[in-house]
C-alpha positions in Angstrom: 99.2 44.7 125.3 97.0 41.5 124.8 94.2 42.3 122.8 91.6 41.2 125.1 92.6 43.3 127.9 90.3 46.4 129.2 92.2 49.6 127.8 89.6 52.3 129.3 87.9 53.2 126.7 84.9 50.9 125.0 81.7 50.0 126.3 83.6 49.1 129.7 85.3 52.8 130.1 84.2 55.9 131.5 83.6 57.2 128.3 81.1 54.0 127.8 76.9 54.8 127.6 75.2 55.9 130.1 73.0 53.7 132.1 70.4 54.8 135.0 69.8 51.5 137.1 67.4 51.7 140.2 68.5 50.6 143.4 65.1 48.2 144.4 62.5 47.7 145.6 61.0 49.1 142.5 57.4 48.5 144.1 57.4 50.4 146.9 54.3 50.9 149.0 53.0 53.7 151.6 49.6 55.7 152.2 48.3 58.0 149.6 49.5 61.8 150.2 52.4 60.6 152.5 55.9 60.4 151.6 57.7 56.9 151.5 59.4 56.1 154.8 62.6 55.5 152.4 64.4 57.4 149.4 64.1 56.2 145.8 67.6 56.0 144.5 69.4 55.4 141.3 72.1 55.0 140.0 74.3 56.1 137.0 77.2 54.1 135.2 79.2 55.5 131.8 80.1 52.0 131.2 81.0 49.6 133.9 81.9 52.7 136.0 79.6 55.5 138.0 78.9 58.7 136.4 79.0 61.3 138.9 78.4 64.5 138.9 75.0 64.3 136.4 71.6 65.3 136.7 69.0 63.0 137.6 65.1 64.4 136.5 62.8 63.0 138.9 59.1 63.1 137.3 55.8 61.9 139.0 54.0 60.9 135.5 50.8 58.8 137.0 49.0 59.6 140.3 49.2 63.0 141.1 51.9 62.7 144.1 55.4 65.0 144.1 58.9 64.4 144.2 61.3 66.1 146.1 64.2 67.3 145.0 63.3 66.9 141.4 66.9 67.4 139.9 69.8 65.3 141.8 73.6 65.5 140.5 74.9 62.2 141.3 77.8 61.6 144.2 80.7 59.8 143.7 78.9 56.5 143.6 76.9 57.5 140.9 73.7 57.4 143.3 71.4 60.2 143.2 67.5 60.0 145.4 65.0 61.7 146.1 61.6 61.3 148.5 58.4 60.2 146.7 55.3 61.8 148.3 52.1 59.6 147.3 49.5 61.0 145.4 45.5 60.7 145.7 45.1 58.9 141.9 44.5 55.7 143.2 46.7 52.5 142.1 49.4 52.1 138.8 50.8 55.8 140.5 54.7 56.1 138.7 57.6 57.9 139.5 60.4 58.1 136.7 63.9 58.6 136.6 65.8 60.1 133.6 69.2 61.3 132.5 69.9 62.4 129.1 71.6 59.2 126.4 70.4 56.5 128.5 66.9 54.7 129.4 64.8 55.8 132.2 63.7 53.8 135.1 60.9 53.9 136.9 59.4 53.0 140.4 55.5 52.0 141.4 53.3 52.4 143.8 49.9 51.4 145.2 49.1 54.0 147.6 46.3 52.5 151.1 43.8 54.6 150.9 43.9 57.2 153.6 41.2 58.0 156.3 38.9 60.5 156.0 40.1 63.2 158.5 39.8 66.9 158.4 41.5 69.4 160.9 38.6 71.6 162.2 37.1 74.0 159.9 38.6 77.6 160.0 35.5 79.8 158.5 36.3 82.9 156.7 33.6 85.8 156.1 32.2 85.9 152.5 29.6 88.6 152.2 26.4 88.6 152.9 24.3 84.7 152.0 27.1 82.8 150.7 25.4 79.7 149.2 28.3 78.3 146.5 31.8 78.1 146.1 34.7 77.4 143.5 38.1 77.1 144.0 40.8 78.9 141.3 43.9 80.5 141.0 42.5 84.5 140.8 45.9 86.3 141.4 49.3 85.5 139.9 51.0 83.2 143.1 50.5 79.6 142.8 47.7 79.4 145.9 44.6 78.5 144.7 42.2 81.2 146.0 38.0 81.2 146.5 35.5 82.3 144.4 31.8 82.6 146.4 28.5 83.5 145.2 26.9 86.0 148.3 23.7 85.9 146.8 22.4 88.4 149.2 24.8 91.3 148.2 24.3 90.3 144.5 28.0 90.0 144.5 31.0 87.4 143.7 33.3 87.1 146.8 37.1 87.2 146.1 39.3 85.5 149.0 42.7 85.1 148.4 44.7 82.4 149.5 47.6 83.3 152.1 49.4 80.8 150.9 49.2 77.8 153.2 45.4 77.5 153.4 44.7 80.3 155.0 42.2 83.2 153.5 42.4 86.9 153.8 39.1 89.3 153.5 37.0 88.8 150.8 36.5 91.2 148.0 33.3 91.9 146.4 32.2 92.1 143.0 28.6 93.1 141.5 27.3 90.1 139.6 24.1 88.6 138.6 21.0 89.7 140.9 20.6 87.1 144.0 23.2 85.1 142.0 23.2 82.3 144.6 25.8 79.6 142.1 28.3 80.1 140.2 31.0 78.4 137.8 34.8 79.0 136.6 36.2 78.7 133.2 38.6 80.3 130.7 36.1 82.3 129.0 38.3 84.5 127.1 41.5 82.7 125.9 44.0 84.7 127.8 44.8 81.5 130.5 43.3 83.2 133.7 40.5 81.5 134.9 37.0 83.6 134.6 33.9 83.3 136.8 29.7 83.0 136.0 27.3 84.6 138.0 23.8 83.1 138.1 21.3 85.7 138.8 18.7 83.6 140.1 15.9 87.1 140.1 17.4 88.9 137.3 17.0 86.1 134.8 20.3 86.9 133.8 24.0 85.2 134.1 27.2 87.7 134.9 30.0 87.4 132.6 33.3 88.2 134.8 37.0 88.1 133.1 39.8 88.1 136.0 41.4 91.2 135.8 44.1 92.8 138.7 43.3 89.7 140.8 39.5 90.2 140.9 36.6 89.1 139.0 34.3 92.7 137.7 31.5 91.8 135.4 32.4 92.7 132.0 28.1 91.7 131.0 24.9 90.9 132.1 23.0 88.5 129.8 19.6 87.1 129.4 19.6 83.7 130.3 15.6 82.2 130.5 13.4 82.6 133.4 15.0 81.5 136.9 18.0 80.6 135.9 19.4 78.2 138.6 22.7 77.0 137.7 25.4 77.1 134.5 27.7 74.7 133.3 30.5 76.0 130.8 31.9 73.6 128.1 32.4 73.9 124.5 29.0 72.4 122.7 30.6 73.8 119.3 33.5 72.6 119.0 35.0 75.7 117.4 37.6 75.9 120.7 35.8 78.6 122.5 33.7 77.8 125.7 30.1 78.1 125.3 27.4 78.6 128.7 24.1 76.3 129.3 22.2 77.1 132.2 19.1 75.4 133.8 15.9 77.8 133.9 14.7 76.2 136.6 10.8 78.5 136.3 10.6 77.9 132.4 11.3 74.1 132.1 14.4 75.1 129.7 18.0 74.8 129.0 19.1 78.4 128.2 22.5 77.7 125.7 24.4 80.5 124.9 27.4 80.1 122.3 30.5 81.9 122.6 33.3 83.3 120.4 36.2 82.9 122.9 36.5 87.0 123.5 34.1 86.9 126.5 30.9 87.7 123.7 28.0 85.5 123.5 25.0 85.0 121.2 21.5 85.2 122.3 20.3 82.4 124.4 18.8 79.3 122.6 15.8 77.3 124.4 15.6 73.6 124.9 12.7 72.6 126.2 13.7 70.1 129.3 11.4 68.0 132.0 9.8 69.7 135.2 12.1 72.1 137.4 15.4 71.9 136.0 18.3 73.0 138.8 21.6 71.2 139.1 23.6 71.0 135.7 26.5 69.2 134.4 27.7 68.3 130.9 30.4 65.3 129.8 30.6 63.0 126.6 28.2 60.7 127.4 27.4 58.6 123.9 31.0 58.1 122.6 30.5 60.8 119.7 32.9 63.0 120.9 30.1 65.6 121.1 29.3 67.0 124.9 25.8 66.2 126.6 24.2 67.6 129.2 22.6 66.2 132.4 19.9 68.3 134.8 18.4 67.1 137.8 14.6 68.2 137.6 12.1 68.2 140.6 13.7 70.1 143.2 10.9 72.2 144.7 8.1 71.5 141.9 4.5 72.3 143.4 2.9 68.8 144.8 2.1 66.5 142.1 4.3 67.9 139.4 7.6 66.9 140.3 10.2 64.6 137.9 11.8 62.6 140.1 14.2 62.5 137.1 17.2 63.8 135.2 16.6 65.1 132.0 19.8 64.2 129.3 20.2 66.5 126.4 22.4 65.0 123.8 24.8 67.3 121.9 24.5 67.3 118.0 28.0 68.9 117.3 27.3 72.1 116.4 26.0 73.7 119.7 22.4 72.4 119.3 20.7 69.6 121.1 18.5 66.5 120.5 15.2 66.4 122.0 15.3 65.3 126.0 14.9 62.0 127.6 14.6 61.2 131.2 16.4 58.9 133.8 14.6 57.7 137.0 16.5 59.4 139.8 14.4 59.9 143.2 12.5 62.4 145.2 12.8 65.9 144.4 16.3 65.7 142.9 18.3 68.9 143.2 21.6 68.6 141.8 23.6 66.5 139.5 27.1 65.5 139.2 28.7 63.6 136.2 32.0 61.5 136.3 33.1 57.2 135.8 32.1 56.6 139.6 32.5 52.7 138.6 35.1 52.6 136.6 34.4 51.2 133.5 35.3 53.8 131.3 31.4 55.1 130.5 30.3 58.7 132.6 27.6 57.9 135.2 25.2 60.7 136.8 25.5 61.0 141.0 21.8 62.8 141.5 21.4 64.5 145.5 17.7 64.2 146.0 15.8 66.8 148.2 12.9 64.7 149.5 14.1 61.7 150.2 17.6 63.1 151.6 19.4 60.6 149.4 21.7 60.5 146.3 21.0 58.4 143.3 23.7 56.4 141.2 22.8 56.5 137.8 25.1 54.0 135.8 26.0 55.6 132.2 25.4 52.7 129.6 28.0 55.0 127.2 25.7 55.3 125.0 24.0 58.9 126.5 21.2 56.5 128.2 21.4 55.6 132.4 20.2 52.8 134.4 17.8 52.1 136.8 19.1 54.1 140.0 20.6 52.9 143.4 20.2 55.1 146.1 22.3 55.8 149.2 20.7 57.8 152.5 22.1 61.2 153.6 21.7 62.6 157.3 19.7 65.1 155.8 18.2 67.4 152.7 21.0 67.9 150.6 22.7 71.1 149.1 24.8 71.2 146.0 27.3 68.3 145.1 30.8 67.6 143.9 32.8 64.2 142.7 36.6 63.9 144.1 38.9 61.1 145.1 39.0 61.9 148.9 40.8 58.8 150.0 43.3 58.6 147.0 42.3 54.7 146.3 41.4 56.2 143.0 37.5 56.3 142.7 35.4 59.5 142.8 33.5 59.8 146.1 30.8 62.4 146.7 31.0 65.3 148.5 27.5 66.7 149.8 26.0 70.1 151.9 23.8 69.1 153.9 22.2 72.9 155.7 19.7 71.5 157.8 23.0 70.0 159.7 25.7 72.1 159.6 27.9 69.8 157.9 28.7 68.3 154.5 28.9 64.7 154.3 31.2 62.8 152.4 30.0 59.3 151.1 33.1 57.1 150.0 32.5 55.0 147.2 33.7 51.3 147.0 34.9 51.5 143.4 31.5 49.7 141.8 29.2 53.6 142.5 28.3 51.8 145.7 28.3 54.8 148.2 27.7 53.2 151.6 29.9 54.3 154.0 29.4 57.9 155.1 31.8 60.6 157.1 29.7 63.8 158.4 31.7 67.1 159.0 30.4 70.3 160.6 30.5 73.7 159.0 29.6 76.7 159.6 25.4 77.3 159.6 23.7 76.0 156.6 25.9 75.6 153.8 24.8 75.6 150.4 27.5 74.5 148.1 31.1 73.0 148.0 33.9 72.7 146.5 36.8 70.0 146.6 41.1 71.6 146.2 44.0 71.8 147.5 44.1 74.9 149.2 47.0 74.1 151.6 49.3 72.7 149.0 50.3 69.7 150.3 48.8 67.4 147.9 45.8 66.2 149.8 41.9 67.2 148.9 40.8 70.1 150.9 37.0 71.0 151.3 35.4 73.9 151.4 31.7 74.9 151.9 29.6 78.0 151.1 27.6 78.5 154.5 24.6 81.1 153.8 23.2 82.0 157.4 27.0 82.5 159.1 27.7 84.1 156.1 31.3 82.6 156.0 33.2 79.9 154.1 34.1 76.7 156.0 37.5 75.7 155.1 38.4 71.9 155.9 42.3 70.7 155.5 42.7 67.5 155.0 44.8 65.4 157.6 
């Protein structure tokens, strides 16, 4: 045999390496949240010959989208493929191909932004005065179910997802008195998520662990005078979430550390500006160390309102510097925090009672904010949220407004310019909202808390 001839075996034989090679284009483009028109395919060759029968790992590692199937065995042509549904985080989204002993390859994508369209709201009953929801996983299926705050019944609402979107009848659970918000966290360490009353009369917040699929109060704890809202973050940095909440009749931040079991110390005052309701906390000075934001104003007697934000600056060790205030505009109500421009710093989104507007507040990174911009709204707003609605990767707002019916979505341009506005009716007055994917399908649904139908407005996203 000459020497130079091909035996088999080698780098050119089928016992060769393995090699995953993608059949282009590798930039492929489509609509976020819908799946490419065509497959993404590889290919896999032990040498200069295919490798069938091995298993391709599809992986969506940058945008949030899906893959489907995620593990291929290859044909006889080595060629194994699999349908890339978009996701909603914006541009740079990456879908990767691997086989074990050789390189992965990977395909890109950036998603259009898709219109804003809902299918009409299906309302479910919520107990008596709904006025906030969450969206969490309260039961042990995938579905992520809804957590309400029926302020009239003193009671957290439970209603559990059916699986596609749909919501079966709620359950009730004492909480807080007139607790008319509420948040979710992992309070305990045991992975299930855990709810917050805010008894807005009582002075007190409800401490509920998820148990059985429902959320009892395990405590009821002094939290100010008034309190109005609570955020729950770890201020400590000793791993286990703490609670802050706005005392919207005192002029305080109420901060109450926790251990991780569920038990918290006695609440700590911070003295804050004028009204303080909406609350949010993020890293806003590049310390590593959480802040927190409150919009103060909302409903102040004449004369005495803010107009402001106050900005509590975290010290590391669950105490807080002294406050400063931020220009926001009239009467703001509630705050939301999050890089609405994307440079990398946290900015404050302020929904302003008075002047039916929210305020941009750009974050200079280090804790301080800019002069505002404001944006109109079709009316007084309710409680706020940030998502990307449109999936072109920015964080639009998502606002109540009761005196409407509706909730309005503003659309932001990708500089925290929020211009361009889509109105949705609810059910009758809505109070809060929330931004999931309740139908599973990999698209932003919304959902609103609507106090005088007492229902939940469920919107699936189209």
């Amino acid at each position: 045999m000459d020497a130079g001839a091909d035996s088999g075996g080698g780098d050119g034989g089928p016992d060769g390496p393995l090699e995953l090679r993608l059949l282009p284009p590798a930039d492929r483009v489509g609509v976020a949240g819908d799946a490419l028109p065509d497959d993404c395919i590889v290919q896999a060759f032990r040498g200069k010959f295919p490798a069938e029968s091995v298993n391709i790992t599809f992986e969506v590692v940058a945008g949030g989208g899906r893959a489907d199937p995620l593990v291929v065995t290859t044909d006889i042509s080595g060629a194994a493929a699999t349908r890339w549904t978009l996701g909603f985080g914006g541009p740079g989204q990456v879908l990767r191909a691997s086989l074990e002993g050789a390189d992965p390859v990977e395909f890109t994508a950036d998603p259009t932004p898709r219109e804003i369209a809902f299918a009409p709201a299906a309302n479910y009953l919520a107990g008596n005065g709904p006025t906030d929801v969450r969206a969490a996983q309260v039961d042990d299926d995938a579905a992520l179910d809804l957590v309400v705050a029926a302020h009239t019944d003193d009671a957290l609402a439970v209603l559990h997802n059916l699986g596609d979107g749909a919501f079966g009848v709620a359950d009730l659970f004492d909480s807080a008195g007139d607790n008319r918000t509420l948040t979710v966290a992992r309070i305990d360490g045991d992975d299930l998520v855990d709810a917050i009353s805010v008894g807005r009369s009582s002075d007190r917040v409800g401490i509920h662990l998820q148990a059985a699929g429902g959320l009892p109060m395990l405590a009821e704890l002094p939290a100010g005078n008034g309190p109005f809202e609570a955020v729950a973050a770890d201020f400590d940095g000793d791993g286990a979430l703490d609670v802050a909440v706005s005392d919207s009749a005192a002029d305080l931040v109420s901060v109450l550390l926790g251990d991780g079991t569920g038990v918290f110390e006695d609440a700590v005052p911070y003295a804050i500006g004028l009204r303080p309701q909406g609350i949010d906390a993020a890293l806003l000075d590049g310390d590593d160390v959480l802040d927190i934001v409150v919009a103060q104003g909302a409903q102040a007697a004449p004369g005495t309102t803010d107009d402001t934000v106050g900005v509590l600056l975290g010290e590391g060790d669950g105490t807080f510097a002294a406050f400063e205030s931020y220009l926001a505009e009239a009467n703001p109500f509630d705050v939301a925090l999050g890089d609405a421009d994307g440079d990398g710093e946290v900015d404050a989104i302020v929904a302003n009672a008075t002047s039916q507007s929210i305020s941009f507040l750009h974050g200079r990174g280090d804790g301080a904010f800019d002069v505002p911009v404001h944006f109109p709204l079709v009316g007084a707003p309710g409680l706020l949220t940030l998502a990307d609605i449109n999936g072109d990767g920015h964080l639009d707002v998502v606002v109540a407004i009761p005196i409407e019916d509706a909730v309005q979505i503003l659309r932001n341009d990708g500089d925290g310019g929020f211009a361009v506005a889509t109105t949705i009716p609810v059910g009758n007055t809505p109070r809060g909202v929330a931004v999931a994917d309740v139908s599973g399908d990999g698209m932003p649904d919304v959902i609103s808390a609507n106090e005088l139908s007492d229902d939940v407005s469920v919107l699936i996203r189209e």
